[in-house]
C-alpha positions in Angstrom: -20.5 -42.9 71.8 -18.6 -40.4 69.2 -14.8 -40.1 71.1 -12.1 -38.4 69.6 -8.7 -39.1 70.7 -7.3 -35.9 72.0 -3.7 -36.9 73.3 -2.0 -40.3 74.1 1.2 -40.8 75.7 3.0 -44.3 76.5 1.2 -44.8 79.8 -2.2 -43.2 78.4 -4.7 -41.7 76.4 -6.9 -38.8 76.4 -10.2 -38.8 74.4 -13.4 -35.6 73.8 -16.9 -37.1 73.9 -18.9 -35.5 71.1 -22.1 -36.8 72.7 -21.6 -36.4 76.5 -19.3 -33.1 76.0 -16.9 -34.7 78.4 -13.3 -35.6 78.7 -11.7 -39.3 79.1 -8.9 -40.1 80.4 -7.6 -43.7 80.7 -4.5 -43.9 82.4 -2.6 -47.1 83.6 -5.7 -49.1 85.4 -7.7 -45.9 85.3 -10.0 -44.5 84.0 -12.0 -41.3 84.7 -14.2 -39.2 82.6 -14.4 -35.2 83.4 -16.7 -32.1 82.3 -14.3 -29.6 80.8 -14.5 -27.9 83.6 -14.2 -30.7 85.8 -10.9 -31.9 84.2 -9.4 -28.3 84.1 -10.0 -28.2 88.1 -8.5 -31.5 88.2 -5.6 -30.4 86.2 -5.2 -27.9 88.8 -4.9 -29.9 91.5 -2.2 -32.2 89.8 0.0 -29.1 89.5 -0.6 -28.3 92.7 1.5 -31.2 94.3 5.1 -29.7 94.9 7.4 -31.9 92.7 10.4 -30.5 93.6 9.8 -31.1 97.2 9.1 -34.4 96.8 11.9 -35.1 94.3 14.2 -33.5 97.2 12.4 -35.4 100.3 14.2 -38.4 101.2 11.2 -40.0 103.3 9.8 -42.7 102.3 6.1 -41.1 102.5 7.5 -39.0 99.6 7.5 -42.2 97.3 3.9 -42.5 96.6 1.4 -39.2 96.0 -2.5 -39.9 97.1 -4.8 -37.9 94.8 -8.2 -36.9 95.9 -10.4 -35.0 93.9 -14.4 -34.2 93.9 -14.7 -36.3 90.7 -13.0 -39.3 91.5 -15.1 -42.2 93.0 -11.8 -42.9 95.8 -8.1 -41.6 96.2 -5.9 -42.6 93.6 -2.0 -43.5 95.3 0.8 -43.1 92.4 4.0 -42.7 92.1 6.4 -39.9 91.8 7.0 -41.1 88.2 3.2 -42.3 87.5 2.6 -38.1 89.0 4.8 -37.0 86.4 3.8 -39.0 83.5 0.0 -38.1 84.2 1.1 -34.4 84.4 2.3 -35.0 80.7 -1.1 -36.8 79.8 -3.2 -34.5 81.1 -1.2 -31.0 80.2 -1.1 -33.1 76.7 -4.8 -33.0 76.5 -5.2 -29.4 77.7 -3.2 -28.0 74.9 -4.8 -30.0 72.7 -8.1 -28.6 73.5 -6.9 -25.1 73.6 -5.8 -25.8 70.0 -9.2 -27.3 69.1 -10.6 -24.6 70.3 -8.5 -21.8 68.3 -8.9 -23.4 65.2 -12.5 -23.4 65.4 -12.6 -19.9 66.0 -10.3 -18.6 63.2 -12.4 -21.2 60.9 -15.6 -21.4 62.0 -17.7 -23.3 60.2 -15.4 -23.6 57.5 -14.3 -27.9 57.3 -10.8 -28.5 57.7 -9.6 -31.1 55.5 
């Protein structure tokens, strides 16, 4: 398996398989592997989660967030920090496909060395 490491953060790191034409994330004890498509839709529903309301929220079921999502085998529980720090991994990753992406286009087939 060709992977190419995309974007890493302290907690996590973010590869593109070549071969599969998927995306890898391993964060913390996870790890989950996305179609492009896949992981933009899951990118989605990460931003979806209202930060500021559960910054604000004193409860204490405003401590953990539960993530469920079509490509994920179960619900994933995380914190309000582990939220944010996944945000960063996975907004990371985006850009760093977006770029990819341009620079193929303006070059071609033309290598970059």
């Amino acid at each position: 398996m060709t992977l190419s490491e995309l974007y890493s953060t302290s907690k996590g790191r973010a590869f593109q398989c070549d071969l599969t034409n998927s995306i890898i994330l391993n964060f913390k004890d996870y790890t989950w592997k996305f179609s492009v498509n896949d992981f933009l839709l899951f990118r989605k529903h990460i931003h979806a989660v209202d930060l500021k309301e559960l910054l604000f929220n004193l409860s204490d079921e405003c401590d953990f967030v539960s993530l469920h999502h079509a490509r994920l085998a179960s619900a994933v529980t995380l914190t309000l920090c582990d939220l944010i720090q996944l945000r960063e991994l996975v907004d990371g990753t985006r850009f760093s496909l977006e770029l990819v992406s341009l620079i193929h286009e303006v070059l071609g087939d033309y290598t970059v060395v």
